[in-house]
C-alpha positions as CSV (number, residue, x, y, z in Angstrom):
1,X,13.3,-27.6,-89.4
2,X,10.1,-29.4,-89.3
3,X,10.0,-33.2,-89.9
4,X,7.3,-34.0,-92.4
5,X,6.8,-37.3,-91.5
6,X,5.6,-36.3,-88.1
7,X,1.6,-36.7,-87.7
8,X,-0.2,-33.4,-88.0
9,X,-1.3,-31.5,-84.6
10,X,-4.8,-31.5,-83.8
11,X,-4.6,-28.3,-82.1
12,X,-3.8,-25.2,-83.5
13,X,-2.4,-22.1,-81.0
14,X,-4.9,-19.8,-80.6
15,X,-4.3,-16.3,-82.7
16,X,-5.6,-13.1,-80.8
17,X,-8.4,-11.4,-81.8
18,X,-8.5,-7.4,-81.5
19,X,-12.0,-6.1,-82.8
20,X,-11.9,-2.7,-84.3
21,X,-14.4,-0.6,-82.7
22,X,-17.7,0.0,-84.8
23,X,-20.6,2.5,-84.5
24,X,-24.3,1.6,-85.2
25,X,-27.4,0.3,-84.1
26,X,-26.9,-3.1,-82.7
27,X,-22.9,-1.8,-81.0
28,X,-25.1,1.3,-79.2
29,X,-27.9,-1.6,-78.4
30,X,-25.3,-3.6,-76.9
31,X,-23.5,-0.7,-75.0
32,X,-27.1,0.2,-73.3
33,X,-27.3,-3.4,-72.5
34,X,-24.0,-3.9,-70.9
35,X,-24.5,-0.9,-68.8
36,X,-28.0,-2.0,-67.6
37,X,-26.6,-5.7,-67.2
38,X,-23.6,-4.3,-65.1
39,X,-25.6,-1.6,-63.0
40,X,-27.9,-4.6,-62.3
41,X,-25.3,-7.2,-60.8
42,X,-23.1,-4.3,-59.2
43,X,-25.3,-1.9,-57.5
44,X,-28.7,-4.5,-56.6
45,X,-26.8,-5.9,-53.0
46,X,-26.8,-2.1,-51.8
47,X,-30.4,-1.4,-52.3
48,X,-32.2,-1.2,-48.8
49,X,-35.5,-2.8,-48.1
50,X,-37.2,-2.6,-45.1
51,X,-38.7,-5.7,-43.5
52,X,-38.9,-4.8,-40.0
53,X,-36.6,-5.1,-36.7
54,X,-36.2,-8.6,-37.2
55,X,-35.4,-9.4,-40.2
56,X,-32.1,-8.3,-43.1
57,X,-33.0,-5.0,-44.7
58,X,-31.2,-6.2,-48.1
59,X,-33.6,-5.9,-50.9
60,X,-32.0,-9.2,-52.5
61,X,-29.8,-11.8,-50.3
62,X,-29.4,-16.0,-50.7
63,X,-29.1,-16.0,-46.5
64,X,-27.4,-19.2,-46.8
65,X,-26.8,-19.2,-42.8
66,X,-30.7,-19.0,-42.1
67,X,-31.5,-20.7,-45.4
68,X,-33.8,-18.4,-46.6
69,X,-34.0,-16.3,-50.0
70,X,-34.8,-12.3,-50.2
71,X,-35.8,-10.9,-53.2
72,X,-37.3,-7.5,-52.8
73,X,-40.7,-7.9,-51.1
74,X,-40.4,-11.9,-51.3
75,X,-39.4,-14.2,-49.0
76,X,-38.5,-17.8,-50.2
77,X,-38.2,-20.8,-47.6
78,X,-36.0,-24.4,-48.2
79,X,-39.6,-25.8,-48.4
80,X,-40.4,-23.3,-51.2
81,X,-37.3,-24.5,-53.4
82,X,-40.2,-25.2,-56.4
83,X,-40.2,-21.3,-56.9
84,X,-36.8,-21.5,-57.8
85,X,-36.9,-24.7,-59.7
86,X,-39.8,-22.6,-61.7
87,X,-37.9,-20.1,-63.0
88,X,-34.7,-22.2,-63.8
89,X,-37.3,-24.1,-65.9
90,X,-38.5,-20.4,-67.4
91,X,-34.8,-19.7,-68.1
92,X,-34.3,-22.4,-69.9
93,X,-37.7,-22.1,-72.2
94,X,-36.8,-18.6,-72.5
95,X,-33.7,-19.2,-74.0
96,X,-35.1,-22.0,-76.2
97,X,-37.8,-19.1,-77.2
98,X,-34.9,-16.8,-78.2
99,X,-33.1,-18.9,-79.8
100,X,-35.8,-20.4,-82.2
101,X,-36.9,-17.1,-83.0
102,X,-33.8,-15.1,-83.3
103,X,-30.9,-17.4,-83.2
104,X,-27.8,-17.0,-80.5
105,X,-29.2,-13.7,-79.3
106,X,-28.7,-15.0,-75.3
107,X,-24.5,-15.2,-76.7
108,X,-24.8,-12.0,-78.3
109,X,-25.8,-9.6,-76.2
110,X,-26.9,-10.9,-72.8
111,X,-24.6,-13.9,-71.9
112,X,-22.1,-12.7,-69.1
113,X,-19.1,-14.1,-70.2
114,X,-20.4,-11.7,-73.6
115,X,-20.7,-8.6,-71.6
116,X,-17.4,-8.9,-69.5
117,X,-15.7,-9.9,-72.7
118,X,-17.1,-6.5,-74.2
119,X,-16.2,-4.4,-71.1
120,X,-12.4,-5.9,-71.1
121,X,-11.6,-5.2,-74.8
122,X,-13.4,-1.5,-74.0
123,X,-10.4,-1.3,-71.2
124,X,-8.1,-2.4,-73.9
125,X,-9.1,0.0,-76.8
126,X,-8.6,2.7,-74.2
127,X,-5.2,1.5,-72.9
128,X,-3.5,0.6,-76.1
129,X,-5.8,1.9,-79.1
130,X,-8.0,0.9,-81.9
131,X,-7.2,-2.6,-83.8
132,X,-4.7,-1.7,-86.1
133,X,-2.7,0.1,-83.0
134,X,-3.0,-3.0,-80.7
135,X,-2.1,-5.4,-83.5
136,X,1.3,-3.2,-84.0
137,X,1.3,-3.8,-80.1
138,X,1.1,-7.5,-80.1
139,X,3.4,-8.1,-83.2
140,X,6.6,-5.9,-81.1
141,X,9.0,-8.8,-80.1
142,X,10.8,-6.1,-78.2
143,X,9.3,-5.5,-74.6
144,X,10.5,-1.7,-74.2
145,X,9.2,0.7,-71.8
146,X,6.2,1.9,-73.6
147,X,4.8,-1.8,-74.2
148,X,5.2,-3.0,-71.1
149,X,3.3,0.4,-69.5
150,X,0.7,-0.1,-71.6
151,X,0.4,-3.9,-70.5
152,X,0.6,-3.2,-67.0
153,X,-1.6,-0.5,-66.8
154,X,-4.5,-2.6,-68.9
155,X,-3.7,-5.7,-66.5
156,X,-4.3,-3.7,-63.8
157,X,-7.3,-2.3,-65.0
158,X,-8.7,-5.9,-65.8
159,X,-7.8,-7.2,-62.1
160,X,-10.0,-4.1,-60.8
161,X,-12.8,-4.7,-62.8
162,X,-12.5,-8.7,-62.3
163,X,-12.4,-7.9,-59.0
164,X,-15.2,-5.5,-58.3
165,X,-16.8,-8.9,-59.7
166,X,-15.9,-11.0,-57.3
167,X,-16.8,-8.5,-54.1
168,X,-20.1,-7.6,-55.8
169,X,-20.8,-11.7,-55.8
170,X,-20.3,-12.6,-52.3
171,X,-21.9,-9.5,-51.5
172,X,-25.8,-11.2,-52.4
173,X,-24.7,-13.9,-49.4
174,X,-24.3,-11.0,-46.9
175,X,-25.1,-8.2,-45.9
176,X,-23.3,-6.0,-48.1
177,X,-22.0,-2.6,-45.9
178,X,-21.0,-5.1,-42.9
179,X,-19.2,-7.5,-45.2
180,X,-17.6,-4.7,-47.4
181,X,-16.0,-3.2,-43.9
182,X,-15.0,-7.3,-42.8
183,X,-13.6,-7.3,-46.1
184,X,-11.5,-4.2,-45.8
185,X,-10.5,-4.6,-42.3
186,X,-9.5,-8.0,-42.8
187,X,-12.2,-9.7,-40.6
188,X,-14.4,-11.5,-43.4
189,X,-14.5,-15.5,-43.2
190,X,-12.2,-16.9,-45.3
191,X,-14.6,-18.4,-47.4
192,X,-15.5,-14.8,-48.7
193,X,-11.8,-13.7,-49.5
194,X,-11.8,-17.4,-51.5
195,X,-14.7,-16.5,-53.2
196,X,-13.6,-13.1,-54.3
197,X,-10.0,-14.4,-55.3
198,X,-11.6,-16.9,-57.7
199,X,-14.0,-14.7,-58.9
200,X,-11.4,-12.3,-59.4
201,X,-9.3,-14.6,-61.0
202,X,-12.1,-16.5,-63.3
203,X,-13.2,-13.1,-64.6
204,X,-9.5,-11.4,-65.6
205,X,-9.1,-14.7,-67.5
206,X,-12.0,-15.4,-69.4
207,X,-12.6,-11.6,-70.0
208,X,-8.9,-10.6,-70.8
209,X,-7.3,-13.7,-72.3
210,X,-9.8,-16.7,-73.1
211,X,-12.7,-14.5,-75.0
212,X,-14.0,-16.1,-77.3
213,X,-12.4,-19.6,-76.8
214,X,-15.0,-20.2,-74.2
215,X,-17.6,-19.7,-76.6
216,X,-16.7,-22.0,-79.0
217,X,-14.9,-24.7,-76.6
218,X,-16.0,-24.5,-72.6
219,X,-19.6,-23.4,-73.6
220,X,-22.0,-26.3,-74.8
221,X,-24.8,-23.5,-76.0
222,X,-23.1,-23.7,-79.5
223,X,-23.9,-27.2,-80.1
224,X,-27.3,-27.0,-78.8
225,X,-28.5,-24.4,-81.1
226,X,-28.5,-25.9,-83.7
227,X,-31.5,-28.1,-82.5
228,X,-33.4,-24.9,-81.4
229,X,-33.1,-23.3,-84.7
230,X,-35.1,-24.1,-88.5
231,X,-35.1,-22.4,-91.9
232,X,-37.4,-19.8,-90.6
233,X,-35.4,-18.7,-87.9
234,X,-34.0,-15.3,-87.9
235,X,-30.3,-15.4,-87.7
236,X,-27.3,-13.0,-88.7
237,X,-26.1,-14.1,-92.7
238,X,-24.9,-12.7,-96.0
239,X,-26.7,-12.2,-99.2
240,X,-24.6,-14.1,-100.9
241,X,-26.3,-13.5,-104.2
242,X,-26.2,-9.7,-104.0
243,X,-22.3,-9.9,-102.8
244,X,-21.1,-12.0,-105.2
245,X,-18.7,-11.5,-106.9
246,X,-17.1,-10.0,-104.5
247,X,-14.2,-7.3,-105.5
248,X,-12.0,-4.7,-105.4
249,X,-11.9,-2.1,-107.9
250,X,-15.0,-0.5,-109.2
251,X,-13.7,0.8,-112.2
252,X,-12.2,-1.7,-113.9
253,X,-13.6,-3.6,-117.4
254,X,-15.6,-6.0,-115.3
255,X,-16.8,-3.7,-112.4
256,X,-20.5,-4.1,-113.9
257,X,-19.8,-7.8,-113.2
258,X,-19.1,-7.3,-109.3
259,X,-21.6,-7.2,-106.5
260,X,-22.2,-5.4,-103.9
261,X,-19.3,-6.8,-101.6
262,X,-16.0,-4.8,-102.0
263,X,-13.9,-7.0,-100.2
264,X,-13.1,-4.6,-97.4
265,X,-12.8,-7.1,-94.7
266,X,-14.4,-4.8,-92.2
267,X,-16.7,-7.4,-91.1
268,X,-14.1,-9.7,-90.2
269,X,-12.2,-7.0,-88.1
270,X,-15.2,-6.2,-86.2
271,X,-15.8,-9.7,-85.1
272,X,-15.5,-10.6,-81.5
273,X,-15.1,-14.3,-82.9
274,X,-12.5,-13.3,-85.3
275,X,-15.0,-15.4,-88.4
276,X,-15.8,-14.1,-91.5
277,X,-19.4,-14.2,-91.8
278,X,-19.4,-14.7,-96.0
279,X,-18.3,-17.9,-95.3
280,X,-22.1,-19.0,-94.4
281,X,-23.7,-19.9,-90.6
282,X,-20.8,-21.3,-88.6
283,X,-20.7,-22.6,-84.7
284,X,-18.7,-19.5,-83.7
285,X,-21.2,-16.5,-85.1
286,X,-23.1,-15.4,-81.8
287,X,-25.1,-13.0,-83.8
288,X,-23.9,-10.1,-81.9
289,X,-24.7,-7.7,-84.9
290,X,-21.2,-6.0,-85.2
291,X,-20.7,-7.2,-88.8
292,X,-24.0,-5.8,-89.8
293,X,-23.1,-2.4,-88.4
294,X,-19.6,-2.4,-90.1
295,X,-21.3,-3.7,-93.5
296,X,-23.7,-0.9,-93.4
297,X,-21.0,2.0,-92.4
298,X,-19.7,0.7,-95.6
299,X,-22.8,0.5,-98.3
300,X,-23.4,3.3,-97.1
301,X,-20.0,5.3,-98.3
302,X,-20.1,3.5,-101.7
303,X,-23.8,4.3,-102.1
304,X,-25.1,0.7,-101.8
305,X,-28.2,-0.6,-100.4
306,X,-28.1,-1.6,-96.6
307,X,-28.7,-4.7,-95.7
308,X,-25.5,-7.0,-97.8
309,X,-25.4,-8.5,-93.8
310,X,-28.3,-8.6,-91.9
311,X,-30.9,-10.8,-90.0
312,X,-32.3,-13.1,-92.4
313,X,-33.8,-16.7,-92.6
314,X,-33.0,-19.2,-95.1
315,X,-36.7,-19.9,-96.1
316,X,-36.4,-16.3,-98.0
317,X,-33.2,-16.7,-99.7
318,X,-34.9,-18.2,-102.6
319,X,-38.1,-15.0,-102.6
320,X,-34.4,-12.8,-102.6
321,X,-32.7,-14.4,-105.1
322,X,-35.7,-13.9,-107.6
323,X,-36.5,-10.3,-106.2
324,X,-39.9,-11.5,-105.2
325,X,-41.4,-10.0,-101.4
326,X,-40.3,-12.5,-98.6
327,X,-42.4,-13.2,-95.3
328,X,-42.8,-10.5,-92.3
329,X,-40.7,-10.4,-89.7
330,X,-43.7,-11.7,-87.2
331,X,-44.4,-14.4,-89.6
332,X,-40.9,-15.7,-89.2
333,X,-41.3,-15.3,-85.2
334,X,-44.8,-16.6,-84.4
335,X,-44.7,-20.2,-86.0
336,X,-45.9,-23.2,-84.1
337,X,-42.6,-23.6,-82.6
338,X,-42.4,-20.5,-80.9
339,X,-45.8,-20.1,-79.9
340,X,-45.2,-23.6,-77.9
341,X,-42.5,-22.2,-76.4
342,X,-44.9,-18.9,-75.4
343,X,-47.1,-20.9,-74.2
344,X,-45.0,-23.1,-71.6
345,X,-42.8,-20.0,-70.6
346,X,-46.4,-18.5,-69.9
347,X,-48.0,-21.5,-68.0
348,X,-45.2,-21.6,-65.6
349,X,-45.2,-18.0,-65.1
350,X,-48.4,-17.6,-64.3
351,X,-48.4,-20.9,-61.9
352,X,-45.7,-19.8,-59.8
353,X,-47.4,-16.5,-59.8
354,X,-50.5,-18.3,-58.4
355,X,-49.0,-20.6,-56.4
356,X,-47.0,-16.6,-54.7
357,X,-50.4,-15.4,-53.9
358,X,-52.1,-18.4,-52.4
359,X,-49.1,-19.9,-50.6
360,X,-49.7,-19.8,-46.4
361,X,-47.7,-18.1,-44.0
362,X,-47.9,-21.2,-41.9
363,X,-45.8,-24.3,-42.5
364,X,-46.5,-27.1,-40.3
365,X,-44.7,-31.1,-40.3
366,X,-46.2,-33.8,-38.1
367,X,-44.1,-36.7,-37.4
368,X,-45.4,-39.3,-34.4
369,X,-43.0,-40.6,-32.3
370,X,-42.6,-44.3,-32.9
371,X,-41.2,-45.1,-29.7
372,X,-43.3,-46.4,-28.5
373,X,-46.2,-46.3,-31.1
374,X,-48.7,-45.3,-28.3
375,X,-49.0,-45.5,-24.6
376,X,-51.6,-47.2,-22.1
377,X,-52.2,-44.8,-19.2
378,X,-53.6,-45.7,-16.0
379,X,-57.0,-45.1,-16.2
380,X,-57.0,-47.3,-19.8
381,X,-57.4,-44.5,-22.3
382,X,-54.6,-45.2,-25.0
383,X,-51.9,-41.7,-26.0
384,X,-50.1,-41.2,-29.3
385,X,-46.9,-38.5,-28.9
386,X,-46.4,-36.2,-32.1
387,X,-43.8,-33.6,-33.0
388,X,-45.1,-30.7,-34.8
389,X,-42.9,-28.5,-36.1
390,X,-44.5,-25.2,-37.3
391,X,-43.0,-22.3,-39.1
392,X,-43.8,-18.7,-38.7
393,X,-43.2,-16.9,-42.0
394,X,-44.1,-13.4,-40.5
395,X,-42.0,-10.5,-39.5
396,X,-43.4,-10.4,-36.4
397,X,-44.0,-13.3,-33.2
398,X,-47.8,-14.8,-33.5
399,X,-49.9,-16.8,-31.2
400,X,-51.3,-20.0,-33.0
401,X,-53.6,-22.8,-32.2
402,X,-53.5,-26.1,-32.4
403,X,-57.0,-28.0,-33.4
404,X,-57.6,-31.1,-34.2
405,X,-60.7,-32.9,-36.3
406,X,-61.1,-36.9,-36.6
407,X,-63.1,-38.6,-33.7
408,X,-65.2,-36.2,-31.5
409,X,-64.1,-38.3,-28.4
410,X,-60.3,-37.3,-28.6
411,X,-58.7,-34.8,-26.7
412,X,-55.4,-32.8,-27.7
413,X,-52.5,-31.4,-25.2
414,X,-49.9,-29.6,-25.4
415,X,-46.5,-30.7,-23.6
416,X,-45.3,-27.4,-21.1
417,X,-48.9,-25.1,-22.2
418,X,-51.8,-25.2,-20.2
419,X,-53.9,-24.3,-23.3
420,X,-53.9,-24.9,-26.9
421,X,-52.6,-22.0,-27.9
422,X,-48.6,-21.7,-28.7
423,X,-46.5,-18.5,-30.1
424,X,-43.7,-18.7,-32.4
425,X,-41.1,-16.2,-33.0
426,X,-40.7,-14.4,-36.1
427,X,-39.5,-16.1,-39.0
428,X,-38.8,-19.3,-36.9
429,X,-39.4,-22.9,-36.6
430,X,-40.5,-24.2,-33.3
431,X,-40.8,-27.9,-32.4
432,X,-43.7,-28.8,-30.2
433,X,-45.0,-31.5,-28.9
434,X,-48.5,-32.8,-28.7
435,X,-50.5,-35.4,-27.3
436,X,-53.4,-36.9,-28.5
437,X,-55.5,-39.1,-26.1
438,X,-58.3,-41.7,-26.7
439,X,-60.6,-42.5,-23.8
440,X,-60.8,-45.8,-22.6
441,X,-62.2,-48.7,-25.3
442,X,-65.0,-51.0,-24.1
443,X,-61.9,-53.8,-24.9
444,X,-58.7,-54.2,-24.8
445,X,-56.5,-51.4,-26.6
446,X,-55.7,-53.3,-30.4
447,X,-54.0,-52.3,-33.5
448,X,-56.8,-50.3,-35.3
449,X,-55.5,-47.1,-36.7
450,X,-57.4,-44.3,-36.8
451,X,-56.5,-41.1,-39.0
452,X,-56.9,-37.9,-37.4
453,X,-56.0,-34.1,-38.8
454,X,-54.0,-31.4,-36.8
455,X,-55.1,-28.1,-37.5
456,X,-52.8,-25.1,-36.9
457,X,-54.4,-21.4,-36.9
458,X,-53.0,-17.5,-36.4
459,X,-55.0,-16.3,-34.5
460,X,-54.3,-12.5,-35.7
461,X,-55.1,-13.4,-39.5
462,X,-57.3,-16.6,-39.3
463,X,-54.8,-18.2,-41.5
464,X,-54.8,-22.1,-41.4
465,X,-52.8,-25.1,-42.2
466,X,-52.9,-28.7,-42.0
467,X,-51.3,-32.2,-41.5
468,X,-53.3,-35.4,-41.7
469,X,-51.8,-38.8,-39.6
470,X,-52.5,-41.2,-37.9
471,X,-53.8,-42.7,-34.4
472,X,-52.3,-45.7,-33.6
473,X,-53.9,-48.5,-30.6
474,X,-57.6,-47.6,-30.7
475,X,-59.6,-50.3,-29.8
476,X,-62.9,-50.2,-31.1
477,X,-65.6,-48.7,-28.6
């Protein structure tokens, strides 16, 4: 017996959710998307792209090992890390874009833990049958034979799918046939079997068990929303004044009283958030588009208008009410807000794009040695040491040169070449190190400093980069 002078709980246990399944528009849009989504992230690591002898022939890898990033025809260096900070940036402008335009569309319909969620209650429909089947299911104290099969068999099927997840992540880090056979045979590093076990084990329980809790607790989207969205964004909501009030019988005294809503609930069962959408906008609604799907299947039988749930924006509700015409869709989309957010996503597009094409297939560093800062050789001219390090971003082993511009009088060497000229391998960094000499000064050598720039050229292409230091113990002439 409970004591009712205990304090209330703050936490309520969780009550399962089982989604009828729906037919419609936005489900079929969502099926296409899943499978596109899950075609990507499965089958991308086996695609073949040919770079040459040298180099992986994975169309996308994160080679973590040689610190460098394949993505089809484009090859991105540590130094290069602002191409990746760029489209983090568009990500997150994107999604603003989306969401002040269309509401939680990202959650809906594209959001991973969304799409895995929808793939693991497919499994479950399968295994253990529509709602009304699985709620029977879950409400059996008794654990007989047929329940436990059916348990088993969709536990399994979650563990395969969860992880088929984890293998298809670590396969981006490597290449994938040679670390699907390590993995098989038992030869993979152990930081691979890791990562596939918590992959495996992340995705079987946020996809089978957690659902929708991690929308509305783990994930902070939900509360951030609300500051991307106005009253003329376009977000999932009930005509309340075409509903209401809502009721059963249709052929009662009152039935001319009653609105469109019949109270049939089958918006609720269709939830993957287990809300009932009448209720008005709520932190849970990810705007998936079941409801309005289940809402139409049912106008449509009792020969009412479409539309009782639908995309909608609260500026209109008053136009509705009154039965006057309400704004266009684009009017509600292109608004100042959303054209700033168009405009940013685009400006950062198109710079990374530029800054793609123009980038050099040379990297160079100069650092001079500072120990000492410059040596006095024996017939008085004065010698600065410098490392260069330069980076050889082709396929292929090129032959560059190594200029230098500043005061006519200096002279360059290169330590263990007899000319200026040095190759690098493909795709490597090679340190070298150069001299720079100063003749002899008409006094004794001081502290001027004198800047200078190194020049490094490919020969083949004519391409050119530079560093500019500085010459230290000059004297003037």
């Amino acid at each position: 017996m409970s004591n009712p002078d205990a304090p209330e709980s703050l936490y309520a246990a969780r009550e399962p959710i089982f989604p009828r399944r729906v037919t419609g528009w936005f489900r079929n849009f969502k099926w296409v998307l899943m499978i596109l989504m899950l075609g990507i992230y499965y089958l991308v690591p086996w695609i073949r792209w040919d770079r040459g002898p040298q180099l992986p022939d994975q169309a996308v890898l994160v080679d973590l090992a040689n610190r460098r990033f394949f993505f089809f025809w484009i090859e991105i260096w540590p130094h290069e890390f602002y191409f990746i900070a760029g489209l983090l940036i568009m990500a997150g402008l994107g999604l603003f874009l989306f969401t002040s335009a269309l509401g939680r569309v990202w959650c809906g319909y594209a959001c991973p833990q969304t799409v895995w969620t929808d793939l693991y209650i497919l499994v479950e429909r399968w295994v253990e049958g529509d709602r009304n089947a699985r709620l029977r299911l879950h409400r059996q104290k008794k654990l007989d034979f047929r329940k436990a099969r059916l348990r088993v068999t969709k536990w399994a099927l979650w563990l395969l799918i969860g992880l088929a997840t984890g293998g298809a992540w670590v396969f981006y880090f490597a290449d994938a046939p040679t670390l699907l056979v390590d993995l098989v045979t038992g030869n993979a590093h152990p930081v691979a079997y890791t990562t596939v076990l918590v992959m495996t084990g992340t995705t079987f329980f946020f996809g089978g068990f957690a659902r929708e809790q991690i929308c509305i607790y783990a994930c902070p989207w939900p509360r951030i929303q609300a500051a991307m969205m106005d009253e003329d964004t376009l977000t999932i909501g009930y005509r309340e004044w075409r509903g209401e009030p809502r009721g059963k019988h249709r052929k009662g005294a009152n039935a001319a009283e009653l609105g469109d809503c019949i109270d049939c609930m089958a918006c609720v069962n269709v939830c993957p958030m287990g809300i009932d959408i009448r209720d008005g906008q709520q932190m849970e609604c990810i705007t998936c588009g079941l409801c309005i799907d289940a809402c139409d299947d049912m106008m449509e039988k009792i020969g009412k208008p479409r539309g009782l749930i639908d995309y909608m924006a609260l500026s209109d509700e008053a136009n509705e009410r009154s039965g006057n015409s309400v704004k266009p869709v684009m009017q509600h989309i292109m608004r100042p807000r959303t054209i700033l957010y168009t405009g940013l996503w685009a400006l950062v597009g198109v710079g990374l794009l530029f800054a793609l094409f123009i980038r050099s297939s040379i990297d160079v560093t100069v650092a001079p040695v500072r120990n000492p800062t410059y040596v006095t050789l024996s017939d008085g001219s004065i010698r600065n040491t410098y490392d260069v390090r330069i980076r050889n971003m082709n396929g292929e082993d090129r032959p560059f040169q190594i200029g230098l511009t500043g005061d006519p009088a200096f002279r360059i060497m290169l330590e263990g070449e007899d000319a200026d000229l040095v190759t690098v391998g493909a795709d490597e960094l090679k340190l070298q190190r150069v001299y720079i000499v100063a003749p002899r000064a008409s006094e004794p050598a001081g502290a001027e400093r004198t800047g200078v720039r190194i020049w490094i050229e490919d020969t083949q292409t004519g391409d050119r980069a530079f560093k500019d230091t500085i010459f230290n113990g000059r004297a003037n002439q």
